[in-house]
N, C-alpha and C positions, 0 to 999 in steps of 0.2 A: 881498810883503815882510811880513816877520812882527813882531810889537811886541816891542820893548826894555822888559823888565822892569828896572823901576832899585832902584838902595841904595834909594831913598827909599822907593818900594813897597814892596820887599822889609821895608824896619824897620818900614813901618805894618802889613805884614800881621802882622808876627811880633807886635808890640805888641797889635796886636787879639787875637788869637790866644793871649797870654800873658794875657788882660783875663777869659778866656770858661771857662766847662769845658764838656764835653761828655758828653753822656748817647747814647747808641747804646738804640734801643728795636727791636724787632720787633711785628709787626702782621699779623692774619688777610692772607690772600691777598685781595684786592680794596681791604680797607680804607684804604691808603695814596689810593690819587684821591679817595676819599669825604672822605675830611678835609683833603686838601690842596684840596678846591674849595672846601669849609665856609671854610677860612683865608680862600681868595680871594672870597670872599661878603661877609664880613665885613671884607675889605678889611688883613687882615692876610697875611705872608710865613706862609711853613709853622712857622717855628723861632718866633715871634710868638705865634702862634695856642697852639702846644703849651705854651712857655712859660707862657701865660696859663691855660690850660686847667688844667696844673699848680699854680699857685699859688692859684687860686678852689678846686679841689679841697681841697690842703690848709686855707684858709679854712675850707671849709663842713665840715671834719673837724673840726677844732678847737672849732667852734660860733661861728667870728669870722663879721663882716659887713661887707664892704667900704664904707668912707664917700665916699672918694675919695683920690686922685692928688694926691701936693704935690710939691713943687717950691724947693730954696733957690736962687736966683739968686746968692746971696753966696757958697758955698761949692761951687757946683755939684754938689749931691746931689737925690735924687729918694726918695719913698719915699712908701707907702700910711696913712692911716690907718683903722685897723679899730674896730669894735665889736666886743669881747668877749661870751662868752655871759654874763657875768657882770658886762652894764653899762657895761663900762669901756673906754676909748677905748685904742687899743694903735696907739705906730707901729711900722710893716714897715721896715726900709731895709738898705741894703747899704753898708759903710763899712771900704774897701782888703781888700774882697774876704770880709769878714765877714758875712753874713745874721742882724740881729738882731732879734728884735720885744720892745718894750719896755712893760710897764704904763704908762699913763697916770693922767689923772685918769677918776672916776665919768661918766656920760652928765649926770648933772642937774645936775654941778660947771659945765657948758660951754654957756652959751646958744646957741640953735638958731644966730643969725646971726652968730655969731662962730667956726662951724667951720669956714670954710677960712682963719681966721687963725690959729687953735688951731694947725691943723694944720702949717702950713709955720715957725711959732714953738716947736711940740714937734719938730719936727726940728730947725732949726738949733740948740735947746736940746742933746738926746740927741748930735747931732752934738759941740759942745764938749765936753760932758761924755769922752764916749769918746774921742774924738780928739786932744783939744786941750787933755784936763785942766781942764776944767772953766772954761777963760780965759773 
């Protein structure tokens, strides 16, 4: 007996699916198992890994430096904050499908043990500001 794909499925796929964009790459002969085992090493999916892979490259183009991972619980957003080569703290995030990274304040403006409050309070900041008109 075969499984009944339902409306319900059918609208979360499509909803995921309207959420994502897609990149199609091509890769040396062999290299697709070398990196999809790399993902599974590091305990990430394939689409994870590259992702990740992607976004530290541009980082280290740019001359940014990854500080860490925030998180608003209030508005349910997520976004990185960087070190710029020029000192200065930058958040990453994504907001209705926009990828923006914003100037922050200086490194010396932010005392060391107040960066993971900076950081998930410069999002929910950058958040109102952009999203919500500054409420």
């Amino acid at each position: 007996m075969g499984a009944i794909y339902t409306k319900a499925q059918k609208a979360a796929t499509q909803k995921y699916i309207n959420s994502t964009d897609q990149i199609r790459v091509r890769t040396s002969k062999g290299n697709l198992d070398f990196i999809k085992n790399h993902a599974m090493n590091m305990g990430e999916s394939f689409g994870e890994f590259v992702n990740r892979a992607i976004t530290e490259a541009i980082y280290r183009d740019r001359g940014d430096v990854f500080v860490e991972n925030t998180h608003s619980d209030e508005y349910g957003i997520s976004g990185k904050l960087l070190l710029s080569k020029d000192n200065q703290y930058e958040m990453d995030y994504i907001i209705d499908g926009v990828r923006k990274i914003k100037l922050l304040d200086k490194r010396e403006d932010v005392p060391e043990n107040f960066i993971s409050d900076y950081a998930w309070m410069s999002l929910e900041n950058e958040y109102e500001s952009d999203l919500l008109g500054g409420e």
